[in-house]
N, C-alpha and C positions, 0 to 999 in steps of 0.2 A: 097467557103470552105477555099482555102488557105489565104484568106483574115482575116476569123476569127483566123484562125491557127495563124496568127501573131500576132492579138488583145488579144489572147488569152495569147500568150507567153510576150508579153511587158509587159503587167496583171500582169503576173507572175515575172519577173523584177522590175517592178516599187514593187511587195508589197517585195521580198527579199533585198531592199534598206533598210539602216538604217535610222532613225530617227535624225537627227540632228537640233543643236540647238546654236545657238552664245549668247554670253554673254558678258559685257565690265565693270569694273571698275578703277576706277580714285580716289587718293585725291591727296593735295599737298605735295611736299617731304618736307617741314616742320614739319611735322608731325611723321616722324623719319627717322632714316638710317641701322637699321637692317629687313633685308626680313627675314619673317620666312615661311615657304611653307612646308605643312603636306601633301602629296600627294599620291592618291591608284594607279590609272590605266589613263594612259598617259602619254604622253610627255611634257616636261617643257624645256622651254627655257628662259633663265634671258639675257638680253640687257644693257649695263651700256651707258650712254653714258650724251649728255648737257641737261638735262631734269631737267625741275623742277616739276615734279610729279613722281607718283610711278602710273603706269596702268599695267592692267592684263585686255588681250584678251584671249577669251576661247572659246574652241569649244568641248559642249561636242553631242558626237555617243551612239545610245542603238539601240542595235537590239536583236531578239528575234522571238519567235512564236506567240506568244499572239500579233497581233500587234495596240488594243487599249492601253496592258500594257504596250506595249514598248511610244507609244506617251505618254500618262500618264505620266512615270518614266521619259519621257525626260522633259519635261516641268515642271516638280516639282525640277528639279535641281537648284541648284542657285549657284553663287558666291558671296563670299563674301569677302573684302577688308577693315580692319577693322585696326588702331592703338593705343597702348597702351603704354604706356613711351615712349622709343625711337624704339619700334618693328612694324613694318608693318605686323599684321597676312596675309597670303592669302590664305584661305579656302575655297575647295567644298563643298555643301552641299547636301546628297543625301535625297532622300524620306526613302529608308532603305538602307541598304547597303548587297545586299544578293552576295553570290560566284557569281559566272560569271558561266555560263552555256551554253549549246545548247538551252535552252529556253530564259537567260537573258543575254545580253553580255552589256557592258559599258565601254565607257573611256572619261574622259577630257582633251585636250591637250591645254597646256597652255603655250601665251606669254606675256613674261613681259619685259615691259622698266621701266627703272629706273637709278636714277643719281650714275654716276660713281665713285662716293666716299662711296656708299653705299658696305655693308656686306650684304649676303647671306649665310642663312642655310636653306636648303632644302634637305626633308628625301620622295624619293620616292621607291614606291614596283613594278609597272611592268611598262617601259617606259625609252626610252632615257630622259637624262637630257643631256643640253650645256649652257656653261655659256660664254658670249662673254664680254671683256672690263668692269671688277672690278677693282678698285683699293683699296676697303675699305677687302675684305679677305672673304674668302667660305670655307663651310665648307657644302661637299654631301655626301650623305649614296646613294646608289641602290644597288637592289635584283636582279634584271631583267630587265635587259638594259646596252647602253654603257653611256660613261659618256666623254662629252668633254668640254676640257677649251682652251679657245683663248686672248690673252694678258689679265690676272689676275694676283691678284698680291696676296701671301700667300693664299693659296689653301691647304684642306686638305680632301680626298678623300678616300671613303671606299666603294667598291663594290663588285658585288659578281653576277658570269654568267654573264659577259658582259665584253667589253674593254673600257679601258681608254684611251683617248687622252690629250694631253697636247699641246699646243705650246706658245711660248713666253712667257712662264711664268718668272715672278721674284718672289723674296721674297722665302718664305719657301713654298717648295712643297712636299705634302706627301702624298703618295699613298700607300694604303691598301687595294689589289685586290685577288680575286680568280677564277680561273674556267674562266679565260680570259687572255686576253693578255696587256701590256702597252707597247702607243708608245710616247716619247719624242722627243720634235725637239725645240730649243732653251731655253731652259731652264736653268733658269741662280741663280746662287748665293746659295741657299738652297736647294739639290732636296735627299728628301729619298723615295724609291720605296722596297717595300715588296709585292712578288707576289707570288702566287701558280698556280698549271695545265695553263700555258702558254710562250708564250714569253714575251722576255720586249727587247726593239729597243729604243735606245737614239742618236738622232744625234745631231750635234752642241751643246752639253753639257759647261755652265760653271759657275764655283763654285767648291763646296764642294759637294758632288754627291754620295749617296750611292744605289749601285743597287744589290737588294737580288732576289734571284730566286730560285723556286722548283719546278721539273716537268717542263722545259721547257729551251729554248735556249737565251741567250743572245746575243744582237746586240750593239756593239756603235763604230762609228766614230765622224770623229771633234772635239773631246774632248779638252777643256783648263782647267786648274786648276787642282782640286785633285777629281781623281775618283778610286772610291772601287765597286768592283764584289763582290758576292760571289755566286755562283751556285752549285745545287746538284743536279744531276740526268739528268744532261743537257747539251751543247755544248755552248762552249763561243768565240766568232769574235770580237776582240778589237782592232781598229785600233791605234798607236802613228801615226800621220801626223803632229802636230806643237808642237814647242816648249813650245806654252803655256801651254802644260798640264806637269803639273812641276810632280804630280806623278799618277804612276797608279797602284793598288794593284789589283791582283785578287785571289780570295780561289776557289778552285774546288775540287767534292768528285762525282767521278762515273760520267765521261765526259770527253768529248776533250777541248782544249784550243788551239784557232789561236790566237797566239799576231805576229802582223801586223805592222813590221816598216818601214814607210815609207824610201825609200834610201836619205841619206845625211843630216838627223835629229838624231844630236849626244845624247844618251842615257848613263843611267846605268843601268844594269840588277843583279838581284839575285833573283836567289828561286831555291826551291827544289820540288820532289813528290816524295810518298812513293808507290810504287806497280803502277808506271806508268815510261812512256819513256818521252826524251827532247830530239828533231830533231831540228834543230838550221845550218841555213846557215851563222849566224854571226860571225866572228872572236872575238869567246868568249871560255870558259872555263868549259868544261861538265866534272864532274867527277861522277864516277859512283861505290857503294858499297853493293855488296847485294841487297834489293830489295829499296836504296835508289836511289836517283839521280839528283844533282843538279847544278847549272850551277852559273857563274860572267863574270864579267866583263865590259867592256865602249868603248863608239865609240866617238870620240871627247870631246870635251870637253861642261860641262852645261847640257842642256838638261830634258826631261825627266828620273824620279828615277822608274824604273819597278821592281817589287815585286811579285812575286807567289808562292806559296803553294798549295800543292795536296794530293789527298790521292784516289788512282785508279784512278788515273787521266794523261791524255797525254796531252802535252804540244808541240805544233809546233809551231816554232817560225823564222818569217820574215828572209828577207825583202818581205814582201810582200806577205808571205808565197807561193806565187806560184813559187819561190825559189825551193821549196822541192817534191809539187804536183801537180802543174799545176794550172792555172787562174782557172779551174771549181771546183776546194775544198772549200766546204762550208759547215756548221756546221752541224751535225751530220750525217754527208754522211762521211764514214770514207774512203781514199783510199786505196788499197790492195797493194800499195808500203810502207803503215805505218806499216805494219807488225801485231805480235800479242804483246800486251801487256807484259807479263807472259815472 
């Protein structure tokens, strides 16, 4: 009896397995240098690297109740790898394309190599995308998924319910996110970030550097060159450590602000906030009128140029900010030595 009991149960395992199914296309990268990728349900992965073709590995899953329809529906999937002037199509092909259900479920998850001078546009709806080693420039749309880039070069990125990663990027980077979070770590020369409901975290930033934010907290250290905040509804950590970063602007409305300067890296500071306070360990210049209140002055000579603006907004301000509250103050944990506002 217990013997069936087990035949019975693997039975029942082996038929709740999805149906899967591989697929592989190849032509030569002569044939062009823009990927275009139209994509429903799975994961996409693009590869640049010394290749003289364009290939697409694919694996597509269907599961389901019906499970002659599910073998059916898988086997009638195709891919296709198709070029027309200088575009590489690379399309699924379904039998039909119904919602996804408790009865029909599907996806294709797809890798692609291709030569590293190539451009990629690729618009997917539910599925991580990552794009490894472009140099010819991307351009991704996702719905539903996160989205990451690793050494590319001009990238411009639009998502929504998922996070963005970034690293090493050069050239122009622009990101247009929602309902998620963006993280930066090397990112150099070109980077604009417009986010909503999340954080946004940039390290090693350098360039021209615009970081917008709603609904959520802002992170950057390492910074060189010129970088601009602007946050609303959210707490801002911005570290000065080196001199290369020649300026750093931040705007904030309804939030805290730690600007974090490191000890014995000479600065200039000015800004003001309306309907908020500036706590300040620096030997600088706080003056205070009604419900304004703004600060100047310089430590050495050169330096980073500091800039802020507020509007209900508090301002703590280095060295180190644990200066004022201790090593454990972190963005939007407010500590009960900073008082009320008002």
């Amino acid at each position: 009896m217990r013997s069936l009991a087990v035949t019975l149960l693997a039975a029942t395992v082996a038929v709740a397995l999805p149906s899967v199914r591989e697929l592989r296309e190849a032509i030569p990268a002569g044939e062009g240098r823009v990927v275009s990728i139209m994509h429903r349900y799975g994961r996409v992965d693009v590869a640049g690297g010394e290749t003289d073709s364009f290939r697409v590995d694919a694996v597509a899953r269907v599961d389901g109740t019906d499970r002659r329809h599910v073998d059916r529906f898988v086997q009638d999937i195709e891919l296709s790898l198709a070029a027309w002037s200088e575009t590489v199509f690379v399309s699924v092909l379904y039998p039909d394309l119904p919602e996804p259900s408790a009865e029909l479920s599907y996806e294709v998850d797809l890798d692609l190599s291709v030569p590293r001078s190539a451009a990629l546009v690729a618009v997917n709806s539910f599925g991580d995308v990552k794009v490894v080693g472009l140099d010819g420039g991307c351009r991704v749309e996702n719905r539903f998924g996160n989205v990451g880039l690793d050494a590319c070069r001009d990238c411009d990125v639009t998502s929504r319910y998922g996070d963005v990663h970034a690293t090493a990027t050069t050239g122009l980077l622009k990101v247009n996110n929602s309902y998620g979070s963006v993280f930066l770590d090397e990112a150099s020369e070109l980077v604009q970030v417009d986010n909503s409901y999340g954080n946004v975290k940039g390290t090693n930033l350098d360039g021209e550097v615009y970081m917008g934010n709603v609904f959520g907290n802002v992170i950057t250290r390492g910074g060189r060159g010129q970088l601009v905040i602007a946050n609303r509804f959210g707490d801002v950590d911005a570290w000065v450590e080196d001199t290369g970063l020649t300026e750093l602007d931040v705007q904030a409305q309804l939030g805290q602000v730690h600007l974090n300067v490191a000890r014995l890296v000479p600065f200039r500071i000015g800004g003001r906030t309306i309907e908020g306070i500036i706590r300040t360990g620096l030997p600088v210049r706080v003056c205070e009128e009604g419900s304004k209140r703004w600060i100047s002055g310089q430590s050495g000579r050169g330096g980073p140029s500091i800039q802020f603006t507020g509007a209900w907004a508090d301002f703590i301000i280095g060295p180190d900010s644990e200066v004022l509250f201790g090593s454990e103050s972190v963005p939007g944990v407010r500590p009960d030595s900073a008082g009320d506002r008002r």
